[in-house]
N, CA, C and O of each residue as an XYZ file, in Angstrom:
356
protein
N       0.814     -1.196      0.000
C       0.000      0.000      0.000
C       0.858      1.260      0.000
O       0.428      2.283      0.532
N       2.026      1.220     -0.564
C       2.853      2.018     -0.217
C       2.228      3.457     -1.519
O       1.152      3.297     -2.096
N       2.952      4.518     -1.733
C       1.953      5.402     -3.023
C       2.758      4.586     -4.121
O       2.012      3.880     -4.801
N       3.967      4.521     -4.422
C       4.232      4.038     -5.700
C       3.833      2.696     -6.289
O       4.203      2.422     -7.430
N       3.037      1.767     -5.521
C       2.549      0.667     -5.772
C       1.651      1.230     -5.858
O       1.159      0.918     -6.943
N       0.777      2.249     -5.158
C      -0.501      2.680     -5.467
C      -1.221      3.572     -6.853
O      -2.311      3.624     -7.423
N      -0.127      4.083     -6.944
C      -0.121      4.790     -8.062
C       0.118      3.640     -9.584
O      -0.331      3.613    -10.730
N       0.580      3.238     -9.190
C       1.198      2.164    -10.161
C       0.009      0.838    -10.185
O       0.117      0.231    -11.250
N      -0.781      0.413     -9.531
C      -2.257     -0.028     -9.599
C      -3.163      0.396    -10.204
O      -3.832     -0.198    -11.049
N      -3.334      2.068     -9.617
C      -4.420      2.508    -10.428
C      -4.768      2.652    -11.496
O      -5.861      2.689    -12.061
N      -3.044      2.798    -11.979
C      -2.349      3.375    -13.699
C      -3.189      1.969    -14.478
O      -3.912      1.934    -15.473
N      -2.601      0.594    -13.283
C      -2.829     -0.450    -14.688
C      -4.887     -0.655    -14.768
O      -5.581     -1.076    -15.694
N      -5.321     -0.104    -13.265
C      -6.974     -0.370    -13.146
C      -7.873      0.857    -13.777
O      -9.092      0.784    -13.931
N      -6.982      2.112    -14.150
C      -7.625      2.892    -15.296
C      -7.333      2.220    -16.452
O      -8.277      2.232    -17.242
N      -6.246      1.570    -16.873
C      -6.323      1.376    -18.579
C      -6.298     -0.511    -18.815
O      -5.669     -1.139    -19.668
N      -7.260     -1.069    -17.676
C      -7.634     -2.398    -18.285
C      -8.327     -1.988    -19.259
O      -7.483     -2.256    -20.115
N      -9.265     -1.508    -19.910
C      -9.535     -1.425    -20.881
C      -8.848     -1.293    -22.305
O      -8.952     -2.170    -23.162
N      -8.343     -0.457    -22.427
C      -7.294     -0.228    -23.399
C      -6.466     -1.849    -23.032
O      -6.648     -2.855    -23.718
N      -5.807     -1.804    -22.147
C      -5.076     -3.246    -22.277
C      -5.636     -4.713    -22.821
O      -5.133     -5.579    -23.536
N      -6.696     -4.606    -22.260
C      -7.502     -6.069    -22.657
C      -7.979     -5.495    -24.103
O      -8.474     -6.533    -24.542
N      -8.167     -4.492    -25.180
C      -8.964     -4.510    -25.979
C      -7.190     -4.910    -26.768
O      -7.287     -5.560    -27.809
N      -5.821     -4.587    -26.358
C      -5.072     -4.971    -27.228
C      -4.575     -6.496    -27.005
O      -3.745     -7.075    -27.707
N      -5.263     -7.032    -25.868
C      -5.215     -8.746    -25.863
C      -4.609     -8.743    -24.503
O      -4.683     -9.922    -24.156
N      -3.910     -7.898    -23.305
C      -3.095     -7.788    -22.282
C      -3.665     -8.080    -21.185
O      -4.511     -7.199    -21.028
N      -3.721     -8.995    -20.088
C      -4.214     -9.118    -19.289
C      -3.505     -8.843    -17.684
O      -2.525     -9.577    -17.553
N      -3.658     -8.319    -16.940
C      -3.362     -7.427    -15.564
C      -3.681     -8.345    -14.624
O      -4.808     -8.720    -14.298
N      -2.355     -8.778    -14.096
C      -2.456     -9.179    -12.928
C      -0.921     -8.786    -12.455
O       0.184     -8.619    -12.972
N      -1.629     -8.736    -10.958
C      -0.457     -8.178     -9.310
C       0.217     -9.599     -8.730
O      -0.256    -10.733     -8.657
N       1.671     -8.992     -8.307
C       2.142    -10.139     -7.780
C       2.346     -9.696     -6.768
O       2.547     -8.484     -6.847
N       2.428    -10.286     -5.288
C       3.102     -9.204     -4.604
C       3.750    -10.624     -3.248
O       3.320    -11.775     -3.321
N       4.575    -10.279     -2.373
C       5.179    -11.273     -1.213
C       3.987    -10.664     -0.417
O       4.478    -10.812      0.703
N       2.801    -10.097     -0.186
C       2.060     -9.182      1.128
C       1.116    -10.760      1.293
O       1.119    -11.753      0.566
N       0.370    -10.466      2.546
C      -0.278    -12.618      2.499
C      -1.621    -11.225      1.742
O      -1.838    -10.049      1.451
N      -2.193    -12.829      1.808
C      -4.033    -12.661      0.673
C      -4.954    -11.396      1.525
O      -5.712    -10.616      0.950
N      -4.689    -11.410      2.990
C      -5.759    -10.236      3.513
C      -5.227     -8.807      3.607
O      -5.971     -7.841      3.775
N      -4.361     -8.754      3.529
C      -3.552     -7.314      3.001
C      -3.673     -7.028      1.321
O      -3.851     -5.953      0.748
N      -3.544     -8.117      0.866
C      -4.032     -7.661     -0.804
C      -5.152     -7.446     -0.817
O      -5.287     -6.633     -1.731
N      -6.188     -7.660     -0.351
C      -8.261     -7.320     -0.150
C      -7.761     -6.588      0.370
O      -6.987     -6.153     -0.483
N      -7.589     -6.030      1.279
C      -7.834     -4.426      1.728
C      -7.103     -3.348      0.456
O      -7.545     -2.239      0.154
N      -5.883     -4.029     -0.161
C      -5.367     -2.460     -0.879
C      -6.465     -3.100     -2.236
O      -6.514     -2.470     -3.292
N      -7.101     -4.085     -2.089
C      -7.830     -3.983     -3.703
C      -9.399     -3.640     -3.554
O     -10.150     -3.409     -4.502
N      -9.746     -3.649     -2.230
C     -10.816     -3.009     -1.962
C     -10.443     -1.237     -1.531
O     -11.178     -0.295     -1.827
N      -9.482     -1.158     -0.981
C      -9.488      0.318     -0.939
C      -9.186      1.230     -2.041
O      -9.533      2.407     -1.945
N      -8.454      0.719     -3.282
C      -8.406      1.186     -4.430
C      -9.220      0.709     -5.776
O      -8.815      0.548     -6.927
N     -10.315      0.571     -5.284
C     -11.114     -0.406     -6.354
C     -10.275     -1.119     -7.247
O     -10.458     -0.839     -8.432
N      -9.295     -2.072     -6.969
C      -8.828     -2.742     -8.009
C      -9.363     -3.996     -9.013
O      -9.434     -5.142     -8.569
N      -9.666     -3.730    -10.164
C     -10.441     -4.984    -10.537
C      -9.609     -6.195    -11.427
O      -9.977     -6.954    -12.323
N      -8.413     -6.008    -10.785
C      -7.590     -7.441    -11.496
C      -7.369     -7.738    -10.462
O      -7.570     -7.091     -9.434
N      -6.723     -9.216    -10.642
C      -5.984    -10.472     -9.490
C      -4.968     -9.517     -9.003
O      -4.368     -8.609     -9.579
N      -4.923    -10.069     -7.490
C      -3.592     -9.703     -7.001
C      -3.283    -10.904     -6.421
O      -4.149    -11.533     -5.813
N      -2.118    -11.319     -6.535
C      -1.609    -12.670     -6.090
C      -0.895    -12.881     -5.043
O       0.257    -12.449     -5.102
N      -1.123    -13.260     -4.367
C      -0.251    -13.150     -3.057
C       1.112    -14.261     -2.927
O       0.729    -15.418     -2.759
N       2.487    -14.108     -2.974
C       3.969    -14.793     -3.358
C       4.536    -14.967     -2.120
O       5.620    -14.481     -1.795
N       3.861    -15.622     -1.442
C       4.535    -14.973      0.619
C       6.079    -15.539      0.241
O       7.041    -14.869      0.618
N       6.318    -16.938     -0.602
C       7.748    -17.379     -0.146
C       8.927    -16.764     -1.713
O       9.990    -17.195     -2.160
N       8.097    -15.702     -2.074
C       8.610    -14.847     -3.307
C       9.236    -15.747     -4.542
O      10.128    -15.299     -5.261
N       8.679    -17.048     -4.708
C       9.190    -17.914     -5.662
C       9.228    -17.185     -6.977
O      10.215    -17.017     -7.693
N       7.958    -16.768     -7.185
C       7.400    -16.223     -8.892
C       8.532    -15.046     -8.765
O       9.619    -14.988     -9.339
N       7.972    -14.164     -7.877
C       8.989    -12.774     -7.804
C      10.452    -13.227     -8.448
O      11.088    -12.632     -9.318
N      10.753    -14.316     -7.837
C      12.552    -14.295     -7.841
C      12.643    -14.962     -9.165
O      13.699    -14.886     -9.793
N      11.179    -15.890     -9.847
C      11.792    -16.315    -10.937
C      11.638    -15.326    -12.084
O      12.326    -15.393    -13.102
N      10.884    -14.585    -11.914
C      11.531    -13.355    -12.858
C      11.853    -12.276    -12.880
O      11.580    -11.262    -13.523
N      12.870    -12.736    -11.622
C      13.849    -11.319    -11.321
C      13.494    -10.142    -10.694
O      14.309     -9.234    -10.527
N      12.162    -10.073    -10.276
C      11.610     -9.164     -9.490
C      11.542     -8.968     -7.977
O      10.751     -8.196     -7.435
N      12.599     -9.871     -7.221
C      12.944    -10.240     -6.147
C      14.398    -10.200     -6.015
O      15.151    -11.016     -6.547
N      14.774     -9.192     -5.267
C      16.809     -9.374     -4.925
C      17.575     -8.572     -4.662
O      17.090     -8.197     -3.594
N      18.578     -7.883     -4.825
C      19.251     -6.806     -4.222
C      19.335     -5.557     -4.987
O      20.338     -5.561     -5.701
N      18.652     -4.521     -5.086
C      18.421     -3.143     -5.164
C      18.979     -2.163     -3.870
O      19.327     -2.343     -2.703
N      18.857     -1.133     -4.722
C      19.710      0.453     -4.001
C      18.401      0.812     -3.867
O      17.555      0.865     -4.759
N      18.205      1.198     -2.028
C      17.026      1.929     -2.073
C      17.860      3.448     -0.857
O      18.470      3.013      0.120
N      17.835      4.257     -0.941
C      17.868      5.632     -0.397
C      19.652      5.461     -0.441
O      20.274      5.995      0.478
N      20.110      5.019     -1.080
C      21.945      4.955     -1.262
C      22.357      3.667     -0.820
O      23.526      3.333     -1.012
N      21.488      2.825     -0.204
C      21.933      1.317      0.384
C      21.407     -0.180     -0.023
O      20.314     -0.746     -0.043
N      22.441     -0.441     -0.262
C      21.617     -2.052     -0.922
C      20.581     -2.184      0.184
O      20.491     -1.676      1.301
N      19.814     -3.055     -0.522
C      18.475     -3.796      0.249
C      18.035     -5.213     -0.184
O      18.543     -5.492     -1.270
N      17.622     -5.734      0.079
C      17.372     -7.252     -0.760
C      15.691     -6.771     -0.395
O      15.222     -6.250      0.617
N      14.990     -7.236     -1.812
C      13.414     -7.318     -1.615
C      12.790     -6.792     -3.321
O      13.426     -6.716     -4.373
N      11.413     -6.514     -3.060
C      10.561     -6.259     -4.493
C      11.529     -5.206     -5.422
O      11.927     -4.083     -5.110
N      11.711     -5.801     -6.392
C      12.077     -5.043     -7.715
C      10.979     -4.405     -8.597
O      10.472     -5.007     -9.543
N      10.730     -3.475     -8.325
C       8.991     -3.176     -9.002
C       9.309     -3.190    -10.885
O       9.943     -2.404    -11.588
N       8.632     -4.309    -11.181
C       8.454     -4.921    -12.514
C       7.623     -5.160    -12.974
O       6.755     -5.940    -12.581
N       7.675     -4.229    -14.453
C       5.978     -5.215    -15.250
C       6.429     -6.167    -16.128
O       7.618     -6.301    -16.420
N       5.713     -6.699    -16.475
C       5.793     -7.928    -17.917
C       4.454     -7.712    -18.996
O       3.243     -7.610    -18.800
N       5.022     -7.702    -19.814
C       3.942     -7.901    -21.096
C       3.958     -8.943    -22.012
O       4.923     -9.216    -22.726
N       2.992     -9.471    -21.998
C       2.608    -10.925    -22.774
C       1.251    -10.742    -23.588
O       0.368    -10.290    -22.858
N       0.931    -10.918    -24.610
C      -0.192    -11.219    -25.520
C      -0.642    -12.374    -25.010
O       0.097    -13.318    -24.733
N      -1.949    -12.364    -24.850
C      -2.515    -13.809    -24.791
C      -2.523    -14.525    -25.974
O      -2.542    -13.869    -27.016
N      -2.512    -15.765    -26.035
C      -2.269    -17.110    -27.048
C      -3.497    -17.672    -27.313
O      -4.142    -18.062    -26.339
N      -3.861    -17.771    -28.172
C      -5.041    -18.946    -28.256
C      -4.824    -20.032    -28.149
O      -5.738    -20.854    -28.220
């Protein structure tokens, strides 16, 4: 629930439309457990999945989990990452 995740939600829950009409489908990953994701997807009307990663497997398998510079100091944790994929028939 931090703003740049928040901001960065809303961005993708204003333009599901536009996304799904070019085939893109929106979904959240996040390490937070499942009742902390209902509250930030009920408090920001979010209308895609948010997935809850508690042991950050997905995160780390695509690199969105690991050691970043946050205020001048390494940190180990979320790499804020999107992915884009076309759906397949």
């Amino acid at each position: 629930m931090t703003p740049g995740c928040t901001t960065q939600a809303c961005d993708f829950r204003d333009s599901l439309d536009s996304l799904a009409a070019n085939g893109i489908a929106v979904v959240g990953v996040s390490p937070d457990k499942p009742e902390k994701l209902a509250k930030f997807r009920d408090r920001d009307a979010l209308t895609f999945p948010l997935l809850s990663d508690i042991d950050r497997s997905v995160l780390t398998a695509y690199g969105a989990y690991g050691e970043k510079t946050m205020y001048g100091k390494k940190v180990t944790g979320v790499i804020r990452s999107t992915f884009a994929s076309t759906r397949r028939a």
